[in-house]
mmCIF file of the N, C-alpha and C atoms, coordinates in Angstrom:
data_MODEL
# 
_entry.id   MODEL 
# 
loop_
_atom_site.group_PDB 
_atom_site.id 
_atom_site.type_symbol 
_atom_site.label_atom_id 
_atom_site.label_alt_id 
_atom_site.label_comp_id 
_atom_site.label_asym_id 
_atom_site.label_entity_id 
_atom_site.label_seq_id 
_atom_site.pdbx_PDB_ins_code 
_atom_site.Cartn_x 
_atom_site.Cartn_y 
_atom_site.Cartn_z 
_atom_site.occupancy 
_atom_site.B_iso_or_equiv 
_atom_site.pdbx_formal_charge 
_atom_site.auth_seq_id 
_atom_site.auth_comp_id 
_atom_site.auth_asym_id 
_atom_site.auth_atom_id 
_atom_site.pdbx_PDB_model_num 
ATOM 1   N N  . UNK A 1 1  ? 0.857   -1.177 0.000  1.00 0.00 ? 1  UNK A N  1 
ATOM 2   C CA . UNK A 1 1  ? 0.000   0.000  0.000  1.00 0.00 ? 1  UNK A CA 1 
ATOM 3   C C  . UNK A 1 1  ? 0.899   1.234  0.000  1.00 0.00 ? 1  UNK A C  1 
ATOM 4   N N  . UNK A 1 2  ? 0.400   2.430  -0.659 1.00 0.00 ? 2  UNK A N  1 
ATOM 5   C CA . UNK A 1 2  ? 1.064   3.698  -1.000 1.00 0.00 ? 2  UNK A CA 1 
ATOM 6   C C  . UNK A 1 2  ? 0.304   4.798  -0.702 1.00 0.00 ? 2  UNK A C  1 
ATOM 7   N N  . UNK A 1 3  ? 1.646   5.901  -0.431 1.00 0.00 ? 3  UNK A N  1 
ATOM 8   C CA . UNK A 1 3  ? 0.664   7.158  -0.722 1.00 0.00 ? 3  UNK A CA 1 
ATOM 9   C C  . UNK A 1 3  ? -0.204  7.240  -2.329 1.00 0.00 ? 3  UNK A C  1 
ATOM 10  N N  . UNK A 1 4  ? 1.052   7.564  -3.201 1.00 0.00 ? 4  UNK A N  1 
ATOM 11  C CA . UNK A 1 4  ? 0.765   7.507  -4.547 1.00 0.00 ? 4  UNK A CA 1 
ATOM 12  C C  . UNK A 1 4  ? -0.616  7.117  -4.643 1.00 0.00 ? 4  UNK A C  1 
ATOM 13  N N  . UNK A 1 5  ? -0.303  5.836  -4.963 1.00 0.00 ? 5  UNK A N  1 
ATOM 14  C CA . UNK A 1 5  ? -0.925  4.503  -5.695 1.00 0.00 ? 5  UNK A CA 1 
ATOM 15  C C  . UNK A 1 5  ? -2.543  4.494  -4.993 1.00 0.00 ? 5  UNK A C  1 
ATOM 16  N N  . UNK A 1 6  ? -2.812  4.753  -3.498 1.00 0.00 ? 6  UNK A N  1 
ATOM 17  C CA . UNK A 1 6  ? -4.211  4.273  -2.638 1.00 0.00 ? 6  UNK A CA 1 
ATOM 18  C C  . UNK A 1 6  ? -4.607  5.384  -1.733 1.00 0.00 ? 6  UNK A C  1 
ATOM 19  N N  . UNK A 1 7  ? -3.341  6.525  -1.085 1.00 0.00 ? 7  UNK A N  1 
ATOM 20  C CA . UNK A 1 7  ? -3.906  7.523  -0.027 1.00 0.00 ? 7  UNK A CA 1 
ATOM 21  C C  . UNK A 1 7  ? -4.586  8.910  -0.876 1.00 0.00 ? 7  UNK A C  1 
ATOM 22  N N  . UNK A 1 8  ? -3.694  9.264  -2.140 1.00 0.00 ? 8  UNK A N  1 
ATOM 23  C CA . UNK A 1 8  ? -3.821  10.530 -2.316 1.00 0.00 ? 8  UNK A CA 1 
ATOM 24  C C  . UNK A 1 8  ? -4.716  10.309 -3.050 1.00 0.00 ? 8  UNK A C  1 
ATOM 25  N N  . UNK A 1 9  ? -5.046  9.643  -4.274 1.00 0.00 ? 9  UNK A N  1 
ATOM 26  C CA . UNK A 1 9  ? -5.948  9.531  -4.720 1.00 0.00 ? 9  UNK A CA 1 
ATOM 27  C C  . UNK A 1 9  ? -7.803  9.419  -3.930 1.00 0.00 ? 9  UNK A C  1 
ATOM 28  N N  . UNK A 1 10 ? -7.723  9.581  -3.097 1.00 0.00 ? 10 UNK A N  1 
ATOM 29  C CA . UNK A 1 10 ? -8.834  9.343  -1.974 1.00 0.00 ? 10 UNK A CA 1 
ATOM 30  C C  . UNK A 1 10 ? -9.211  10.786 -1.601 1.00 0.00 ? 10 UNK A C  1 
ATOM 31  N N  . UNK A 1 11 ? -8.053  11.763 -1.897 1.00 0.00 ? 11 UNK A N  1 
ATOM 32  C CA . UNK A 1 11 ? -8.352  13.427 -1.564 1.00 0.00 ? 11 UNK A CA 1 
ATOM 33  C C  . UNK A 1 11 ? -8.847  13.919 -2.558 1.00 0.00 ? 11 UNK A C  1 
ATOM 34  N N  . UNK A 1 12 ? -10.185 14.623 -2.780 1.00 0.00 ? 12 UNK A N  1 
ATOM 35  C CA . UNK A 1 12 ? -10.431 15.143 -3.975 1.00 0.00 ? 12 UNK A CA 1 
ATOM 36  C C  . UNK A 1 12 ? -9.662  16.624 -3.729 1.00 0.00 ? 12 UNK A C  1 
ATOM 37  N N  . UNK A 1 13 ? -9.703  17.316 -5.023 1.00 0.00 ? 13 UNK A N  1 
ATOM 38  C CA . UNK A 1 13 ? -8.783  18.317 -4.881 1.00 0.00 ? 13 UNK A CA 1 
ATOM 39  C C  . UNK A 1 13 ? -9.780  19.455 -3.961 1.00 0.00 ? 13 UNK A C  1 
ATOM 40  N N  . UNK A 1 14 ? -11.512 19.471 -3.601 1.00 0.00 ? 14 UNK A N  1 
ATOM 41  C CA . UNK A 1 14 ? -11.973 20.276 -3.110 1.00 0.00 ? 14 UNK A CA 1 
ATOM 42  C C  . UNK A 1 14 ? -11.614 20.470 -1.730 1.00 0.00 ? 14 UNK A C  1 
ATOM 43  N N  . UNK A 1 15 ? -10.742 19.113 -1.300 1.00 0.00 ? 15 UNK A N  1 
ATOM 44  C CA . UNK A 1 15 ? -10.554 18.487 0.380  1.00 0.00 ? 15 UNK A CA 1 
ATOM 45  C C  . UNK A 1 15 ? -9.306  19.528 0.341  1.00 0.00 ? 15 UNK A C  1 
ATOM 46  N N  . UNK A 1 16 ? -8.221  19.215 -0.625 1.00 0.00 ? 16 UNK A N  1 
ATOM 47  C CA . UNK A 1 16 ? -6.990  19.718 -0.617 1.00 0.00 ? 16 UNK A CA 1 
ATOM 48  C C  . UNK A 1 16 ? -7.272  21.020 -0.662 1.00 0.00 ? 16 UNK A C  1 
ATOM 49  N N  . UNK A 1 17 ? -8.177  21.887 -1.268 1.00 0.00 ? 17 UNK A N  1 
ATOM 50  C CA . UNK A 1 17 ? -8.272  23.217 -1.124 1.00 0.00 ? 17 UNK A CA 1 
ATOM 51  C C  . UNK A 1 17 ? -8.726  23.846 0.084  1.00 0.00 ? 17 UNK A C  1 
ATOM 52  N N  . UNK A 1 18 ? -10.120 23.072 0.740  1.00 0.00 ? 18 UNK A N  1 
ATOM 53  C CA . UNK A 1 18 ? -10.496 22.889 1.875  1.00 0.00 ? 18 UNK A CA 1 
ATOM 54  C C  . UNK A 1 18 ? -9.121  23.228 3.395  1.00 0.00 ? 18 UNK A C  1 
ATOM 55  N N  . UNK A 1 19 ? -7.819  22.322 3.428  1.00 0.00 ? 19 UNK A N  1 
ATOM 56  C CA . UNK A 1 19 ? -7.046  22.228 4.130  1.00 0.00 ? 19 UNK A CA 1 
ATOM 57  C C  . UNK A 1 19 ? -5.635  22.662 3.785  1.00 0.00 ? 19 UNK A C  1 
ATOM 58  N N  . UNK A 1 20 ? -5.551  23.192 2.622  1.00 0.00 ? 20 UNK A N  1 
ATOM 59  C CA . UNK A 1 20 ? -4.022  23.791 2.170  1.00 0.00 ? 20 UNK A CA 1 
ATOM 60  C C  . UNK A 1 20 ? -3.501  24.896 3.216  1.00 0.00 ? 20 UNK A C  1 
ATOM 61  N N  . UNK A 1 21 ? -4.338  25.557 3.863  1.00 0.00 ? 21 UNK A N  1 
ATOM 62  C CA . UNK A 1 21 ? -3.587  26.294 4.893  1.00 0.00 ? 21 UNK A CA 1 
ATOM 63  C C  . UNK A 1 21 ? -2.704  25.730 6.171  1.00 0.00 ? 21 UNK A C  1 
ATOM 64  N N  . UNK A 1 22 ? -3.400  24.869 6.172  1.00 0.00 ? 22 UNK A N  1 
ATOM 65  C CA . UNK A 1 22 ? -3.486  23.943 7.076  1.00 0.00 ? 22 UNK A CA 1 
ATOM 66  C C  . UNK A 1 22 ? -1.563  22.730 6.937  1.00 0.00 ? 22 UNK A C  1 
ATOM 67  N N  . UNK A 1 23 ? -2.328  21.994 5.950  1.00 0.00 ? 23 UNK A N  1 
ATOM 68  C CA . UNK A 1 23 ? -1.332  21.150 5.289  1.00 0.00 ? 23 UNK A CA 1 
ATOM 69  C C  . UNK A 1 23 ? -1.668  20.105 3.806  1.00 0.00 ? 23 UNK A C  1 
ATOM 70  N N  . UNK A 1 24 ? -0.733  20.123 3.008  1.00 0.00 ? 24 UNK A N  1 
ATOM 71  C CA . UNK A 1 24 ? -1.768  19.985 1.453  1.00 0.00 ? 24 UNK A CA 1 
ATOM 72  C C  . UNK A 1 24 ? -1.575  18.388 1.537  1.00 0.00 ? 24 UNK A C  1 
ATOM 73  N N  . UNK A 1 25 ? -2.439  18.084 1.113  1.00 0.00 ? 25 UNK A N  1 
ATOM 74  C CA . UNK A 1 25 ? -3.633  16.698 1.427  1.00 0.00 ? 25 UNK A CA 1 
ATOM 75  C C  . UNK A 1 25 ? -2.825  15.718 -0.054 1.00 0.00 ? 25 UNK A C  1 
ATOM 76  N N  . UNK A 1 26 ? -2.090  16.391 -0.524 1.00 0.00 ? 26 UNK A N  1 
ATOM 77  C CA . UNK A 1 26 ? -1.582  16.282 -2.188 1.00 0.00 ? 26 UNK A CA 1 
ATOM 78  C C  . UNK A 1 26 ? 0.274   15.681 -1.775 1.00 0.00 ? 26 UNK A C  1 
ATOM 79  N N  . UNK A 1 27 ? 0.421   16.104 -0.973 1.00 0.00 ? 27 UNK A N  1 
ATOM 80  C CA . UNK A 1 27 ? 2.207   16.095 -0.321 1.00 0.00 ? 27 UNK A CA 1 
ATOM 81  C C  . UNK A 1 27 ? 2.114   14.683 0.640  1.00 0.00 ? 27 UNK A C  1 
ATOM 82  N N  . UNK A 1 28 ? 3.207   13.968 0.459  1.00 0.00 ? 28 UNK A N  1 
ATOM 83  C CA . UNK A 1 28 ? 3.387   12.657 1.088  1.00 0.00 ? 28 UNK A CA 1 
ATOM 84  C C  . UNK A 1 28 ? 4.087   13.382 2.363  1.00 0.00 ? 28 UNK A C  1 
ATOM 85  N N  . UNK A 1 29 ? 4.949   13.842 2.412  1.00 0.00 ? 29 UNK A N  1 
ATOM 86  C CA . UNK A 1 29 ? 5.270   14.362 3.961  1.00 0.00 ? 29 UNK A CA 1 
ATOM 87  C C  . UNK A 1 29 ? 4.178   15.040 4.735  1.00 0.00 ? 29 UNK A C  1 
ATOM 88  N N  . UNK A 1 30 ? 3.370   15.735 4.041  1.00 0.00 ? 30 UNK A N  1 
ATOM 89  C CA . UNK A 1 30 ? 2.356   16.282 4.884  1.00 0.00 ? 30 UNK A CA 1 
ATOM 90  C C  . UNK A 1 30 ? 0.963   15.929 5.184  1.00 0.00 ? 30 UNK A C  1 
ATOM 91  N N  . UNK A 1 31 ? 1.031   14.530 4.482  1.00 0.00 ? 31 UNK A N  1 
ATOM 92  C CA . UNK A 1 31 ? 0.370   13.448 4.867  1.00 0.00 ? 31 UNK A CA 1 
ATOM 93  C C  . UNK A 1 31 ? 0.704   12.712 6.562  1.00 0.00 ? 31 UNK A C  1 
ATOM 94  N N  . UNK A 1 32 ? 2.106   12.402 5.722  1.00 0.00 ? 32 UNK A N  1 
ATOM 95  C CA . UNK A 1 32 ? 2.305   11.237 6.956  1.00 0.00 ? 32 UNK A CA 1 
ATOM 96  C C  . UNK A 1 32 ? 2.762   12.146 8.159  1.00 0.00 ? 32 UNK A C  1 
ATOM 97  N N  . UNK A 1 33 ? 3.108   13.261 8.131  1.00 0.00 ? 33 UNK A N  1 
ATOM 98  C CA . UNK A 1 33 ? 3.431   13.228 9.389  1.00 0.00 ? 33 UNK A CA 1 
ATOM 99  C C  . UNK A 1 33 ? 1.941   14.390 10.098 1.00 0.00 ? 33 UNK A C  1 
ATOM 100 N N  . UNK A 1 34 ? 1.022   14.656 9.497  1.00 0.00 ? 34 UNK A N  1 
ATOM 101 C CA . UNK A 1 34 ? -0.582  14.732 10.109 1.00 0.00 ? 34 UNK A CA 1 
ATOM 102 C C  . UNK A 1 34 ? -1.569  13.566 10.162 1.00 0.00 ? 34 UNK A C  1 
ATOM 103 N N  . UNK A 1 35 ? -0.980  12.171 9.649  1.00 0.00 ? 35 UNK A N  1 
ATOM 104 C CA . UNK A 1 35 ? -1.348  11.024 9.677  1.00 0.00 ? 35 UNK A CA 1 
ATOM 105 C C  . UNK A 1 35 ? -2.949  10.567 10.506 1.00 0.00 ? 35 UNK A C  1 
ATOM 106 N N  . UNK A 1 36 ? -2.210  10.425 11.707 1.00 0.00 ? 36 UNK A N  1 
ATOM 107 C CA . UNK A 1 36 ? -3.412  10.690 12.717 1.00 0.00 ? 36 UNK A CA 1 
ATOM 108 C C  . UNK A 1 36 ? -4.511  11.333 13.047 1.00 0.00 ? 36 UNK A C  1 
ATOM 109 N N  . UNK A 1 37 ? -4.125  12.779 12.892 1.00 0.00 ? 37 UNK A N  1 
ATOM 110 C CA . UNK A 1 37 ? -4.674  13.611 12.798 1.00 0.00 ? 37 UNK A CA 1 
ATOM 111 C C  . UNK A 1 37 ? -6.239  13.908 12.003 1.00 0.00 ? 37 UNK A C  1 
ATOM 112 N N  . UNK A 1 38 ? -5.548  13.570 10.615 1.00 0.00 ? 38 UNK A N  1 
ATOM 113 C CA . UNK A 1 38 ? -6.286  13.263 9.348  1.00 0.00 ? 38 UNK A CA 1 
ATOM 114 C C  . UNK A 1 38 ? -7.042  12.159 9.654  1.00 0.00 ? 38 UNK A C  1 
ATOM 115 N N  . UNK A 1 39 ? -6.939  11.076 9.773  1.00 0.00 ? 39 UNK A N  1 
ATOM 116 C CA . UNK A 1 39 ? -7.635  9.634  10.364 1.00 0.00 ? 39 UNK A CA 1 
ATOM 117 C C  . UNK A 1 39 ? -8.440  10.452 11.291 1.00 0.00 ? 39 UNK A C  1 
ATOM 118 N N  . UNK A 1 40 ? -7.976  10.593 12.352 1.00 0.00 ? 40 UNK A N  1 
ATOM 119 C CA . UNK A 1 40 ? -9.027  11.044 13.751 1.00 0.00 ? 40 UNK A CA 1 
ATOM 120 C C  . UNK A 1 40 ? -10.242 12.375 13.602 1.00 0.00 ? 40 UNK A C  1 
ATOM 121 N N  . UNK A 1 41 ? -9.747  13.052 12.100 1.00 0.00 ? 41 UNK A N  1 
ATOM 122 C CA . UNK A 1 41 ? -10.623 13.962 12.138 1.00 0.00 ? 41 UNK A CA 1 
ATOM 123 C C  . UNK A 1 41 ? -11.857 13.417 10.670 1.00 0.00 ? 41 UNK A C  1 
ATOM 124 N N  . UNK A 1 42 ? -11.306 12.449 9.752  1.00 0.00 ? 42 UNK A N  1 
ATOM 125 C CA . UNK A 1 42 ? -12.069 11.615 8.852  1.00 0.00 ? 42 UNK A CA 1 
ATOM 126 C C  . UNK A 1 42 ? -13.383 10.866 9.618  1.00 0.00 ? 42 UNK A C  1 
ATOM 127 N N  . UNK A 1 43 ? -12.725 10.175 10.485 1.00 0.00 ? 43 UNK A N  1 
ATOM 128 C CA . UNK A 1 43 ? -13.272 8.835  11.630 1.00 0.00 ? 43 UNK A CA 1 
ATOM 129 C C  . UNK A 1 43 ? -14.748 9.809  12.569 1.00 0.00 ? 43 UNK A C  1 
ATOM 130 N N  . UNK A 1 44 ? -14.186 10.840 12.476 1.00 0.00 ? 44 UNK A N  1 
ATOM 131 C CA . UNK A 1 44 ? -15.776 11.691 13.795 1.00 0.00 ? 44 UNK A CA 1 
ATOM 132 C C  . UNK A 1 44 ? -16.241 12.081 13.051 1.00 0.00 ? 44 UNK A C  1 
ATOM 133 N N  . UNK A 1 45 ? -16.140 12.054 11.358 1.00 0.00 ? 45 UNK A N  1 
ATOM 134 C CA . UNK A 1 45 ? -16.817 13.130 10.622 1.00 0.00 ? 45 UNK A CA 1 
ATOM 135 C C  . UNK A 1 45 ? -16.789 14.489 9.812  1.00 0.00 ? 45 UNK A C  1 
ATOM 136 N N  . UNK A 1 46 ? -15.515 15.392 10.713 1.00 0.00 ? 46 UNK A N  1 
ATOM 137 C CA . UNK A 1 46 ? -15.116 16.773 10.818 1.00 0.00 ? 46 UNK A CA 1 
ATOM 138 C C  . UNK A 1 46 ? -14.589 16.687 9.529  1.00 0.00 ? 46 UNK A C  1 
ATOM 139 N N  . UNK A 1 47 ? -13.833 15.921 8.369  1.00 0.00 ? 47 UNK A N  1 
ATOM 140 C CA . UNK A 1 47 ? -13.371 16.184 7.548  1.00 0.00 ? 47 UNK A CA 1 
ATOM 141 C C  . UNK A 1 47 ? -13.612 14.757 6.927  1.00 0.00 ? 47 UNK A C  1 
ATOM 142 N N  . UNK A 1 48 ? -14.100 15.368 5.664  1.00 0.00 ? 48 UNK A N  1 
ATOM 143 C CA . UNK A 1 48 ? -14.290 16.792 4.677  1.00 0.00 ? 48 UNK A CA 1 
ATOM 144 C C  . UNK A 1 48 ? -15.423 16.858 5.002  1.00 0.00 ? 48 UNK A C  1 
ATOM 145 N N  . UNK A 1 49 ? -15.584 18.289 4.881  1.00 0.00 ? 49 UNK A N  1 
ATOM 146 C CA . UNK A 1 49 ? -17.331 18.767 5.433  1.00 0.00 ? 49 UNK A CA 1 
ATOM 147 C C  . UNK A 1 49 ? -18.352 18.178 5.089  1.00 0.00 ? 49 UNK A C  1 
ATOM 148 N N  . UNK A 1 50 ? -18.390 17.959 3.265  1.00 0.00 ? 50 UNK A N  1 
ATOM 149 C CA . UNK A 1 50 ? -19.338 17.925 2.649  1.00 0.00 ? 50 UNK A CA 1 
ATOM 150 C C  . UNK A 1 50 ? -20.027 16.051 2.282  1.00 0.00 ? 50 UNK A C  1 
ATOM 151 N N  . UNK A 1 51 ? -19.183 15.302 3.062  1.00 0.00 ? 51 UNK A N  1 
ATOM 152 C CA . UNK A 1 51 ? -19.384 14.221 3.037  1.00 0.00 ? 51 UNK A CA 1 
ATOM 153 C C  . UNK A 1 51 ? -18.646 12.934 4.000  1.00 0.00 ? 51 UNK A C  1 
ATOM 154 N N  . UNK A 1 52 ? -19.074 11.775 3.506  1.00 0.00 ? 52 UNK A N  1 
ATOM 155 C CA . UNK A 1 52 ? -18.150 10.672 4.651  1.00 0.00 ? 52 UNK A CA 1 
ATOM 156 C C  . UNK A 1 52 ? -17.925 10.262 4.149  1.00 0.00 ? 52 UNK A C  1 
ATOM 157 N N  . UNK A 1 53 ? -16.330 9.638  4.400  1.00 0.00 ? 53 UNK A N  1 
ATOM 158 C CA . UNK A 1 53 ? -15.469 8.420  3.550  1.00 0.00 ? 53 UNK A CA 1 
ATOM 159 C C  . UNK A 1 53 ? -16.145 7.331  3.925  1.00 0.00 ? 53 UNK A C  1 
ATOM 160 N N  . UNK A 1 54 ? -16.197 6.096  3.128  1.00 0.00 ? 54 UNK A N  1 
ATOM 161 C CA . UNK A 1 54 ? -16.997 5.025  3.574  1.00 0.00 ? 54 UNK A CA 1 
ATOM 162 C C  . UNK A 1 54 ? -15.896 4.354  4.416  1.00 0.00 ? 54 UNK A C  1 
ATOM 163 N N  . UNK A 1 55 ? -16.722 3.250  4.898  1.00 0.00 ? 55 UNK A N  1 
ATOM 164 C CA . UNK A 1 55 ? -15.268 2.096  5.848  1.00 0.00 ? 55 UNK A CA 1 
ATOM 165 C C  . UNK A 1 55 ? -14.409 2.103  5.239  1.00 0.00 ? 55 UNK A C  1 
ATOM 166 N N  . UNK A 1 56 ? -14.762 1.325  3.818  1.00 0.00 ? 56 UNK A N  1 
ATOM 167 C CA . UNK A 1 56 ? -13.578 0.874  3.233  1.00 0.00 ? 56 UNK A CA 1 
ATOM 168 C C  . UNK A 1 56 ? -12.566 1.702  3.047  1.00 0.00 ? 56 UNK A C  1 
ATOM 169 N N  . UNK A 1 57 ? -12.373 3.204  2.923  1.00 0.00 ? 57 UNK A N  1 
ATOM 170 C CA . UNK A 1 57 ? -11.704 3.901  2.441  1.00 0.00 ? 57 UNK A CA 1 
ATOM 171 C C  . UNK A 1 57 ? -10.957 4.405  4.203  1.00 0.00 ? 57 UNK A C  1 
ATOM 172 N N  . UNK A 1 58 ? -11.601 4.778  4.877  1.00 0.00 ? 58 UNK A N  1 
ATOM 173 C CA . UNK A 1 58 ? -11.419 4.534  6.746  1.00 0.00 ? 58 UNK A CA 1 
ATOM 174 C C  . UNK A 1 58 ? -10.497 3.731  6.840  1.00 0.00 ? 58 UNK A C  1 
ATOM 175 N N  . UNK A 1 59 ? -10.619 2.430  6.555  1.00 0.00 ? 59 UNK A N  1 
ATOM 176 C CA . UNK A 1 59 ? -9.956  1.118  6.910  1.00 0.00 ? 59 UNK A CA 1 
ATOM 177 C C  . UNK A 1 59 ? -8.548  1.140  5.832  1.00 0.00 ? 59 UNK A C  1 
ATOM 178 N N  . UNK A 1 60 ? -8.486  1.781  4.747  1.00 0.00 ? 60 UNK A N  1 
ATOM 179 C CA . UNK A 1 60 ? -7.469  1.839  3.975  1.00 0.00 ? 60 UNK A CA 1 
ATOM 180 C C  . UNK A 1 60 ? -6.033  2.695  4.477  1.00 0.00 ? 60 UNK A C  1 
ATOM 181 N N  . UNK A 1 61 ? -6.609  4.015  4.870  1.00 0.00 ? 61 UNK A N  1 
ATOM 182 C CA . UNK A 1 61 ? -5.930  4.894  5.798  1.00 0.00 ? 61 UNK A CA 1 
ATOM 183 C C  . UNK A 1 61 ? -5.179  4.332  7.064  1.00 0.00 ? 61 UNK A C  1 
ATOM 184 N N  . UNK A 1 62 ? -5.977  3.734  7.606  1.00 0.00 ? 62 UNK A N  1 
ATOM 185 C CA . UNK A 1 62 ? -6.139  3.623  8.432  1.00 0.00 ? 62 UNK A CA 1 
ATOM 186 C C  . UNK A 1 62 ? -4.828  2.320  8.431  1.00 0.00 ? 62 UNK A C  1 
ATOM 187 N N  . UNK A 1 63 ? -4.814  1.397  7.673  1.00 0.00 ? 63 UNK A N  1 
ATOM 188 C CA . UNK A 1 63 ? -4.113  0.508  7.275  1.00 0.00 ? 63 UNK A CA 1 
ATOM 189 C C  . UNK A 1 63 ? -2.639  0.742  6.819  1.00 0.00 ? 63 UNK A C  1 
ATOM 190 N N  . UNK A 1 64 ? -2.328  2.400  5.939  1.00 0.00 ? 64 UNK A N  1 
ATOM 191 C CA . UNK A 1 64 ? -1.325  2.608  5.322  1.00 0.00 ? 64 UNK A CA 1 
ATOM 192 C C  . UNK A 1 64 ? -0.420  3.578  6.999  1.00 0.00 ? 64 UNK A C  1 
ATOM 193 N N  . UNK A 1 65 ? -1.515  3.587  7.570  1.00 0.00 ? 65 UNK A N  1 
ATOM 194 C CA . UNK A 1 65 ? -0.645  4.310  8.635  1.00 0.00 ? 65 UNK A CA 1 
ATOM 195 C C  . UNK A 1 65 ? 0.116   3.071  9.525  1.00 0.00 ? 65 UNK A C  1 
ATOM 196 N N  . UNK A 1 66 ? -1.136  2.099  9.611  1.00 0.00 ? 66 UNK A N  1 
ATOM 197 C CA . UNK A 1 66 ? -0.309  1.324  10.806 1.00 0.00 ? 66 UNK A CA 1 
ATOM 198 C C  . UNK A 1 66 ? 1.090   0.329  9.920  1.00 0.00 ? 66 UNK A C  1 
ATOM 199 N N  . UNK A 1 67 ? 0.920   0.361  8.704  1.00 0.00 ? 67 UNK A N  1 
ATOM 200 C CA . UNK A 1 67 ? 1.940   -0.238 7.956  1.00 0.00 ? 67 UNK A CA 1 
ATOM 201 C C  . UNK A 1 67 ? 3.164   0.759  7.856  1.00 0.00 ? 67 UNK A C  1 
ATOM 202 N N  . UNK A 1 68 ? 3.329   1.785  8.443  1.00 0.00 ? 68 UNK A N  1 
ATOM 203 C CA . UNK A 1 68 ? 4.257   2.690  8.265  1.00 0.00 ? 68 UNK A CA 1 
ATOM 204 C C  . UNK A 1 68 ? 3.957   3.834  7.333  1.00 0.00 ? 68 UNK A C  1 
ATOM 205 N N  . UNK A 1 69 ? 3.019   4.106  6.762  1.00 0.00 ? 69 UNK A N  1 
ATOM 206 C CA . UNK A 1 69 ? 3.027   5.025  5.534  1.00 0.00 ? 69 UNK A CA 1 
ATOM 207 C C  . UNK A 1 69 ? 3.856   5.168  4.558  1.00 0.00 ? 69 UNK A C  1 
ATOM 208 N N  . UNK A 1 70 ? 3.782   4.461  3.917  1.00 0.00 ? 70 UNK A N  1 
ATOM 209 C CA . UNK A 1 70 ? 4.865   4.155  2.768  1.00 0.00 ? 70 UNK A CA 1 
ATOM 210 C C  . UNK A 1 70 ? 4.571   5.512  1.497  1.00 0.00 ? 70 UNK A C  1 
ATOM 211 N N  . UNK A 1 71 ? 5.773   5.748  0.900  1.00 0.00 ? 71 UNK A N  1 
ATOM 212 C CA . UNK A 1 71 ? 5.319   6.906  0.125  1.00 0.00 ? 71 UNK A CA 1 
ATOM 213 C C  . UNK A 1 71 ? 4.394   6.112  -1.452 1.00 0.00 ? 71 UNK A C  1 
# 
């Protein structure tokens, strides 16, 4: 599992515009090291406003983190 290949593709670019102040949703370092963050704020809901990731996509994240986050 990858950023590339399975995480980033999961950000639409409205999310990345949504959080670019923040940290861009598009960048493998600024992925992995808000990792958690991102998970914990996906998982209650808070992000992205306008909708919910399903499990499967939850469980994917969720998966590339505990595998180390591979780029």
């Amino acid at each position: 599992m990858s950023f590339e290949t399975d995480i980033k593709p999961m950000f639409r670019e409205e999310d990345r515009d949504a959080m670019d102040f923040v940290f861009d949703l598009w960048k493998y370092d600024d992925v992995r090291e808000n990792a958690e963050l991102i998970y914990e704020r996906i998982a209650d809901g808070s992000m992205p406003c306008d909708r919910e990731w399903s499990p499967e996509q939850l469980a994917t994240l969720r998966q590339w983190i505990d595998d180390g986050s591979q780029p």
